[in-house]
Structures are given as C-alpha cells and as structure tokens.
C-alpha positions as CSV (number, residue, x, y, z in Angstrom):
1,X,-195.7,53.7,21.6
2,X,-192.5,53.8,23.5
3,X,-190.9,50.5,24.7
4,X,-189.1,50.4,27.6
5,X,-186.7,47.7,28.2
6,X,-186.5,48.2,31.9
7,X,-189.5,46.4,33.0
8,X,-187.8,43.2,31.4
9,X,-185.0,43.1,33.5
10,X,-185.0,40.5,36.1
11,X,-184.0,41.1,39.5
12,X,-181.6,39.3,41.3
13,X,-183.4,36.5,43.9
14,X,-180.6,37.5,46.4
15,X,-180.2,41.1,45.5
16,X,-179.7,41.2,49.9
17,X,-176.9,39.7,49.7
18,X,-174.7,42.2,47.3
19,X,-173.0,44.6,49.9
20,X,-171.7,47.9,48.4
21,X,-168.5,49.2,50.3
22,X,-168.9,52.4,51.7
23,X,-165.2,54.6,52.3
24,X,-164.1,56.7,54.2
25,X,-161.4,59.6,52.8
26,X,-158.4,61.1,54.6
27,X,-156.3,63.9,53.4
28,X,-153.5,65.1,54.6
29,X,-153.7,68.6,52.6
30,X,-150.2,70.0,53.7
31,X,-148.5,66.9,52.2
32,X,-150.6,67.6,48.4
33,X,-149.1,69.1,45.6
34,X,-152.3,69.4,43.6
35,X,-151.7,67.6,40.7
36,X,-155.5,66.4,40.7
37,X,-154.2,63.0,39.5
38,X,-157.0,62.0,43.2
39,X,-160.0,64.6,41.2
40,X,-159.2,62.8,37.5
41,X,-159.2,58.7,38.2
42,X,-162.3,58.6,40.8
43,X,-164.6,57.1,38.7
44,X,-167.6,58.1,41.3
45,X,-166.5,62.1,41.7
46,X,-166.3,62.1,45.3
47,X,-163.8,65.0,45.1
48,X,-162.9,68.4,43.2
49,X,-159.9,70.6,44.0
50,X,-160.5,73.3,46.7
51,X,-159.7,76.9,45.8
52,X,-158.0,77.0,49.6
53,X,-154.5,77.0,49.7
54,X,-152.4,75.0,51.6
55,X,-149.2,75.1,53.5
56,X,-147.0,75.0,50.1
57,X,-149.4,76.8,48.3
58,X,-151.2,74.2,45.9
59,X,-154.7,73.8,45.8
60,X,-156.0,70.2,47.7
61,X,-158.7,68.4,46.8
62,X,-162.1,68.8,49.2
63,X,-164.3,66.0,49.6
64,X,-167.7,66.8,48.1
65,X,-169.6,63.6,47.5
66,X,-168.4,61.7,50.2
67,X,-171.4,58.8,50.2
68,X,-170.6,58.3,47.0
69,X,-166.8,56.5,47.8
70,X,-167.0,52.7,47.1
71,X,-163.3,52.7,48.7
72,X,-162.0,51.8,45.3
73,X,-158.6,53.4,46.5
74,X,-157.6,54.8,43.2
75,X,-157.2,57.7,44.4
76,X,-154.4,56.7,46.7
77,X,-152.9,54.6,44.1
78,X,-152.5,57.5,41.8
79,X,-151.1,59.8,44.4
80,X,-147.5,60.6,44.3
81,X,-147.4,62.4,47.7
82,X,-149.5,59.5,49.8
83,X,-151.4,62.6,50.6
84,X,-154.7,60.6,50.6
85,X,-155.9,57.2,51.7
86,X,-159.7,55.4,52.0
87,X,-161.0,53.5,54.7
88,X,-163.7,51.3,55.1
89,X,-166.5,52.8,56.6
90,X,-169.4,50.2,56.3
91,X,-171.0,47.9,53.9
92,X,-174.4,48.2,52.1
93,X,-176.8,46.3,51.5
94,X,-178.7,46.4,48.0
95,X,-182.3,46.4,48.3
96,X,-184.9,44.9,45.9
C-alpha cells in the first residue's frame, strides 16, 4: 500500500491572505541582442527565443507563458541592452 504524504500537510488558516504577484512583460525587440541571458534566469519559463528576426538581426525572446510571470524582474536584471522590463499587473490571491 502506497503512502502518500500529501494528505498530512496542513494548510495554512490564512492561506487568503498570500497574494501571488502577477507581471506584466515589455520588450523592446529592436534594442535585443539575443543573448538569451532573459530565456536562461526566468525560473518560471515565461519566455523562449523567437525564430523572427529583428531590426539587427538577432533572434528576441517571445513571451509564451505570460500568466506564469511572478514579476521577479530577473529578467531585466540580467539584460545588458535594458531591452526588457516587468510590470505589475495584479495580485493573486491563494485559495484553500
């Protein structure tokens, strides 16, 4: 018989009161290079480099996960070309 440990857990008695951040992303793709320093550090892979080229002829990164942003702002600490930045978008609440 398999135990699960899940079912031990306890929940939080004000789980309503953890708000998850939700971002927004904005790229400016004719400033990117495409180093993919943006694709590498987001630790929820919001984005992927885009096989479009852009104005200098690098490959930007596309947004494909975008619900999926906590606004960390990695990936506009990593970038060397301040090509991207996040915005807050809305807040979360956690359901029980």
């Amino acid at each position: 018989m398999k135990e699960t440990r899940a079912k031990y857990w306890r929940k939080s008695l004000n789980l309503s009161e953890f708000k998850i951040p939700k971002g927004k992303i904005h790229i400016l793709k004719d400033r990117c290079k495409g180093c993919g320093f943006c694709v590498e550090y987001c630790p929820n892979n919001v984005l992927e480099l885009s096989e479009k080229f852009n104005a200098k002829g690098y490959h930007p990164p596309k947004i494909v996960n975008e619900n999926d942003c906590v606004n960390c702002g990695l990936c506009e600490m990593v970038c060397p070309d301040f090509a991207i930045w996040c915005t807050l978008d809305k807040e979360v609440c956690l359901e029980s």
